[in-house]
Residue frames as qw, qx, qy, qz and C-alpha x, y, z in Angstrom:
[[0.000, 0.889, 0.459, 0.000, 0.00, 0.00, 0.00],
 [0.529, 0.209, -0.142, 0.810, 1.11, 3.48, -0.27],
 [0.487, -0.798, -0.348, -0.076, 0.22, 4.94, 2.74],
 [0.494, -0.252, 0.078, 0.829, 3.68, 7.05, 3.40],
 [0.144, 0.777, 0.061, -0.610, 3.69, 10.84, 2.68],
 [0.397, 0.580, -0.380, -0.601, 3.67, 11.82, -0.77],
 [0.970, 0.075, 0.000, -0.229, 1.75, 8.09, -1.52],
 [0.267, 0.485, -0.832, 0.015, 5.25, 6.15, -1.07],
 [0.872, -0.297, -0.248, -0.300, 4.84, 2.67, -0.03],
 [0.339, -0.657, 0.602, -0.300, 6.10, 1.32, 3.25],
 [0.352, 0.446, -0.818, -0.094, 7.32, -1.62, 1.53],
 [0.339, -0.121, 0.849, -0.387, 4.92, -3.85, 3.47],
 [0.301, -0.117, -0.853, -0.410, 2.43, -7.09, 1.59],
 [0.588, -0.005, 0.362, -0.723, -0.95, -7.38, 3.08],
 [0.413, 0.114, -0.779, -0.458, -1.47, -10.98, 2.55],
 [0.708, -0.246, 0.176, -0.639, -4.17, -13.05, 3.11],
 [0.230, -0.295, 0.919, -0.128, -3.95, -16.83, 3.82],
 [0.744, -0.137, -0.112, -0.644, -6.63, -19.02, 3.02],
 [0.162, -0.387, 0.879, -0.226, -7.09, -21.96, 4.68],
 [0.091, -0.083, -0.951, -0.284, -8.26, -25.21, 4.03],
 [0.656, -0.266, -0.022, -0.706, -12.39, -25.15, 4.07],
 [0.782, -0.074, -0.615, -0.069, -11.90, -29.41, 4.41],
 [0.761, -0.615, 0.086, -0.188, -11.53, -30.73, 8.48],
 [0.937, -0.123, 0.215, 0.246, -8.89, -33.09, 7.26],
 [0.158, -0.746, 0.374, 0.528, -6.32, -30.53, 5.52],
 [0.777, 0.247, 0.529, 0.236, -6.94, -31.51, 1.85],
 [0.119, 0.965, 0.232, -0.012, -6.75, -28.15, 1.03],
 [0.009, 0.955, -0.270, -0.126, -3.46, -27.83, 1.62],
 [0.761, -0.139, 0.595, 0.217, -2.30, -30.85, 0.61],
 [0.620, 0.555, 0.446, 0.329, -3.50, -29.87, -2.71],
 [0.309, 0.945, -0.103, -0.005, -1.59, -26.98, -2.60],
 [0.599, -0.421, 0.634, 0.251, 1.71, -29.14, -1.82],
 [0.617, 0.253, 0.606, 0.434, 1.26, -31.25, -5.06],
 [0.389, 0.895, 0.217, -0.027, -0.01, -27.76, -7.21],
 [0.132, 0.949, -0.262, 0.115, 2.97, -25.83, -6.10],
 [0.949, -0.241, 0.004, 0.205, 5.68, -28.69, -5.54],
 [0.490, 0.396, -0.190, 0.753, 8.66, -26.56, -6.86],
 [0.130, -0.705, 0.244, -0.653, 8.24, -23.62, -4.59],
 [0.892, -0.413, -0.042, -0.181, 7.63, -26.36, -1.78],
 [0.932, 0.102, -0.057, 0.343, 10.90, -27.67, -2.58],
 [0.452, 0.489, -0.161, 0.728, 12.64, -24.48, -2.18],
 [0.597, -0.670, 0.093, -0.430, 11.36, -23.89, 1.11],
 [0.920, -0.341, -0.150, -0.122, 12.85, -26.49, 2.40],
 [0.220, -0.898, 0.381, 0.018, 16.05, -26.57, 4.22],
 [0.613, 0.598, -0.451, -0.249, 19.03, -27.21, 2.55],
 [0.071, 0.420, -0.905, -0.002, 19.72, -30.32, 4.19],
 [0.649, 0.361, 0.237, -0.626, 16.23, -31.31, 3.51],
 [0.713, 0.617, -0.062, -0.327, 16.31, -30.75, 0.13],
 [0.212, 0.536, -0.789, -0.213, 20.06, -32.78, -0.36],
 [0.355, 0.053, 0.901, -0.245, 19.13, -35.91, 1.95],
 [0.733, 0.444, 0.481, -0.184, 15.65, -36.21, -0.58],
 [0.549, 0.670, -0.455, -0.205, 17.66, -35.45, -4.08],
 [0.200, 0.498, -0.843, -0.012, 20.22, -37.99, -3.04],
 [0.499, -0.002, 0.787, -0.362, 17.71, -40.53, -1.84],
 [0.661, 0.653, 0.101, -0.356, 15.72, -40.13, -5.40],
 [0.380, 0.700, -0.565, -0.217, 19.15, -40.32, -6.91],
 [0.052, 0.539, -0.826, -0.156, 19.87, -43.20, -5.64],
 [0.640, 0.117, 0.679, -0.340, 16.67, -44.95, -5.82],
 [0.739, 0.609, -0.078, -0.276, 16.93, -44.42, -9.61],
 [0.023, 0.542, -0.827, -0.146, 20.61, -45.81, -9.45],
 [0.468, -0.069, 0.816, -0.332, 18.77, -48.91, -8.08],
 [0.743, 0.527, 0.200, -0.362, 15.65, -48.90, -10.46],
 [0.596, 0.685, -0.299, -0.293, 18.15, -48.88, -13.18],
 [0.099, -0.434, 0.890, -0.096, 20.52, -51.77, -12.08],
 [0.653, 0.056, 0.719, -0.232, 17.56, -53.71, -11.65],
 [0.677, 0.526, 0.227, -0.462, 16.74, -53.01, -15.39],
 [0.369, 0.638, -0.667, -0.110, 19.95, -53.67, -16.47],
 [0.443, -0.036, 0.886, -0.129, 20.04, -57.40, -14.12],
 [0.720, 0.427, 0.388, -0.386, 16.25, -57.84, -16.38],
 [0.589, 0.667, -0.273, -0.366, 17.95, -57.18, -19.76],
 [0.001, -0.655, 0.755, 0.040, 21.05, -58.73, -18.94],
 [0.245, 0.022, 0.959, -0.141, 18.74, -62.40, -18.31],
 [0.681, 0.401, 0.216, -0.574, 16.34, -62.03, -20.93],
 [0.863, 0.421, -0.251, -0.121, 18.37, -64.37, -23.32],
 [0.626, -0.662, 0.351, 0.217, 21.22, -66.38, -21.25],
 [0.814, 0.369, 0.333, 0.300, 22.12, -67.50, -25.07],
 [0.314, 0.848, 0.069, 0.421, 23.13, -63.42, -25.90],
 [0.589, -0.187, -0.119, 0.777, 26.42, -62.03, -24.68],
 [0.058, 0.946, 0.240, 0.211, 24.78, -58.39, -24.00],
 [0.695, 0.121, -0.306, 0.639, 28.76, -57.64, -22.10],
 [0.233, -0.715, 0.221, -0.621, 27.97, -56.95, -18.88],
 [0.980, -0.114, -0.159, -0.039, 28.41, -60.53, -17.63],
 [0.015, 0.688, -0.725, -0.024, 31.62, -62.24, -17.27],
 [0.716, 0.095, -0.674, -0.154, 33.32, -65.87, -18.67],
 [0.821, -0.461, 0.297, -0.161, 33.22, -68.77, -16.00],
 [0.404, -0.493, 0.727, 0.253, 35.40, -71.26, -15.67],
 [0.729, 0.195, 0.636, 0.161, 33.66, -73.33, -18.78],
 [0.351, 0.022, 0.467, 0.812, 34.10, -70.38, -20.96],
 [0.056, -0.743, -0.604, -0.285, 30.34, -69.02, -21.08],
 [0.100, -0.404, 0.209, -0.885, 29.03, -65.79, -19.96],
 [0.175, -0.455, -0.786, 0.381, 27.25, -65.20, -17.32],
 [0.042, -0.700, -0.262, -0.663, 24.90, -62.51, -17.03],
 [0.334, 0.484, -0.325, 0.740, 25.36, -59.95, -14.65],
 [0.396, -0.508, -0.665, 0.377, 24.78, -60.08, -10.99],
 [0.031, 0.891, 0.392, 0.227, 23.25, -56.81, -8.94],
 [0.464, -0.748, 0.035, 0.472, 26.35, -55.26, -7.72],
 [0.424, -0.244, 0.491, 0.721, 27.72, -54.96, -11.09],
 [0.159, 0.695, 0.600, 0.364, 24.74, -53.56, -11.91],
 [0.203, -0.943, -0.248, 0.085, 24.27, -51.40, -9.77],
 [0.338, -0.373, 0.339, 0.795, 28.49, -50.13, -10.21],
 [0.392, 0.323, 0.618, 0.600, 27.13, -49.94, -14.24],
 [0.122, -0.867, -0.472, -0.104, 24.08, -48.35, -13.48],
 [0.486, -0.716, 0.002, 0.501, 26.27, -45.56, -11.08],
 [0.549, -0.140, 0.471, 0.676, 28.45, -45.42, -13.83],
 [0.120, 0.526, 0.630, 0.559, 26.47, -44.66, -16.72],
 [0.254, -0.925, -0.283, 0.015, 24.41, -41.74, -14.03],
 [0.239, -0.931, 0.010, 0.277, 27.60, -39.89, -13.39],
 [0.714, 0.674, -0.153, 0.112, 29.44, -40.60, -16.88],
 [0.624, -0.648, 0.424, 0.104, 32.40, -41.64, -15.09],
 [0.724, 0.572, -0.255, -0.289, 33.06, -44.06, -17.53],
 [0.573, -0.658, 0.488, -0.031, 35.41, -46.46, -15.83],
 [0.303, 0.200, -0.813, -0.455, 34.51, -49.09, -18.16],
 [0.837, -0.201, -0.269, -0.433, 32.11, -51.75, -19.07],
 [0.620, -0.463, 0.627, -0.085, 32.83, -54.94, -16.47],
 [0.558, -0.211, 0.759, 0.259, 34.21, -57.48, -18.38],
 [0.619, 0.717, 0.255, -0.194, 33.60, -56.62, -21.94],
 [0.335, -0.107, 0.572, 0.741, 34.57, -56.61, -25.38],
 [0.184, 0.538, 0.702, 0.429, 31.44, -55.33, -26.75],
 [0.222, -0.237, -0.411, 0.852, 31.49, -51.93, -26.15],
 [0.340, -0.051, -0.105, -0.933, 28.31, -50.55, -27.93],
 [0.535, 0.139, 0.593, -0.586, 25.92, -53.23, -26.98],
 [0.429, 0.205, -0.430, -0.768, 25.06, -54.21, -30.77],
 [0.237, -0.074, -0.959, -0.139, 23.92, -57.71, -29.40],
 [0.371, -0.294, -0.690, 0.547, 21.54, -55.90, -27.49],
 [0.078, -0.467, -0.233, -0.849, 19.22, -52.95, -28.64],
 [0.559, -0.700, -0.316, -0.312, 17.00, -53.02, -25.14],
 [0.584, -0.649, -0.249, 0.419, 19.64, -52.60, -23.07],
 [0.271, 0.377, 0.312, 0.829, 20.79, -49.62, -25.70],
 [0.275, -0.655, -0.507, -0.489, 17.28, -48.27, -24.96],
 [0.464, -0.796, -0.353, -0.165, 17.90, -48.31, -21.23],
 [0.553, -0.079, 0.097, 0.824, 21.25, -47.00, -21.44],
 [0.011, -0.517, -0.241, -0.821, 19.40, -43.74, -23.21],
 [0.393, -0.735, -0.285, -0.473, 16.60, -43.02, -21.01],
 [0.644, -0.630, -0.251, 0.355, 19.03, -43.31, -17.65],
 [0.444, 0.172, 0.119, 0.871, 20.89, -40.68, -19.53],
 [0.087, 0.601, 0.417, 0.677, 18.46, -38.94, -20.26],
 [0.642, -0.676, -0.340, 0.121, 16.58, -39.18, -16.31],
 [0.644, -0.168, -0.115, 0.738, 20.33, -38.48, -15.23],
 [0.252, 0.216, 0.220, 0.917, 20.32, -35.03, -17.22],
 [0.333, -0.715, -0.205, -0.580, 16.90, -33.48, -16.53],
 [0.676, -0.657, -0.314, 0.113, 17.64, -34.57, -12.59],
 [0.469, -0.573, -0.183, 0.646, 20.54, -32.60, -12.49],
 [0.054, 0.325, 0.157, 0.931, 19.71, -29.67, -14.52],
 [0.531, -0.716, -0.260, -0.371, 16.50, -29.50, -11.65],
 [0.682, -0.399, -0.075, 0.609, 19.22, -29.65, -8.93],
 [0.389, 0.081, 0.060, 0.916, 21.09, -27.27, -10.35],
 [0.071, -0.549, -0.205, -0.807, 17.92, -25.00, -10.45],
 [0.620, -0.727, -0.260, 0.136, 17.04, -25.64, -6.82],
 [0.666, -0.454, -0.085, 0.586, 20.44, -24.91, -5.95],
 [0.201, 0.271, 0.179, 0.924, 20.99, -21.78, -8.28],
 [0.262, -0.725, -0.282, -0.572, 17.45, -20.25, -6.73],
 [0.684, -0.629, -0.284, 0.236, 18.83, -20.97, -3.19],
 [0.460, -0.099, 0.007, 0.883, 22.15, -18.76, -4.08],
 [0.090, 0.480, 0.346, 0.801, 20.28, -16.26, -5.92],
 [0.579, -0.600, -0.531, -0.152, 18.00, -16.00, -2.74],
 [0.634, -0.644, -0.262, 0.340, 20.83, -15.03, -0.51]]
């Protein structure tokens, strides 16, 4: 309002609240899920790391498991993420060496593939497929990180 001499304003917001009309607070639940970014910046920043890095690493997981699924959908196809036994066969890859792959592939590290000689997958177009889209996941999650954490600097 500008209610200061010569109509300046005295830099003050007259907001109003509304509050839920519902007994049970659905009302403001539903303004949790409407406004879920600004939620998220509210929250304190050791909040908001402890749930990014819990998300991050439940997708690490998700994606290890998809990479165990691909990796035993034909035991006949050398998708080279396995390794030889002793009779000379592959095996197909157990979930810690998923889950290292999976890690891998999320923070392009690139160490290498575990035991491989096949480095583009060509025996293998579905685990190609889920090679892309954890890229992809990877990239939009931390370009939204990065904007949490760029509005939290810009903030102070």
């Amino acid at each position: 309002e500008r209610d200061l001499p010569f109509h300046q304003s005295s830099n003050t917001f007259r907001v109003r609240h509304q509050r839920s009309t519902h007994k049970n607070g659905a009302g403001s639940l539903r303004w949790y899920v409407k406004d879920w970014f600004h939620v998220l910046l509210r929250l304190r920043t050791i909040v908001s790391s402890l749930l990014f890095v819990t998300f991050w690493t439940i997708l690490i997981i998700i994606f290890a498991g998809v990479y165990v699924l691909v990796d035993n959908q034909d035991p006949e196809v050398n998708c080279g993420l396995g390794e030889i036994d002793e009779d000379g066969r592959w095996r197909t890859i157990g979930f810690y060496g998923a889950f290292a792959f999976s890690l891998e592939t999320t923070t392009t590290v690139g160490y290498g593939l575990p035991n491989s000689q096949n480095g583009f997958f060509e025996n293998c177009p579905s685990l190609q497929i889920a090679i892309y889209f954890q890229m992809v996941l990877s990239m939009f999650f931390n370009a939204f990180f990065g904007i949490i954490h760029l509005c939290e600097i810009v903030s102070l």
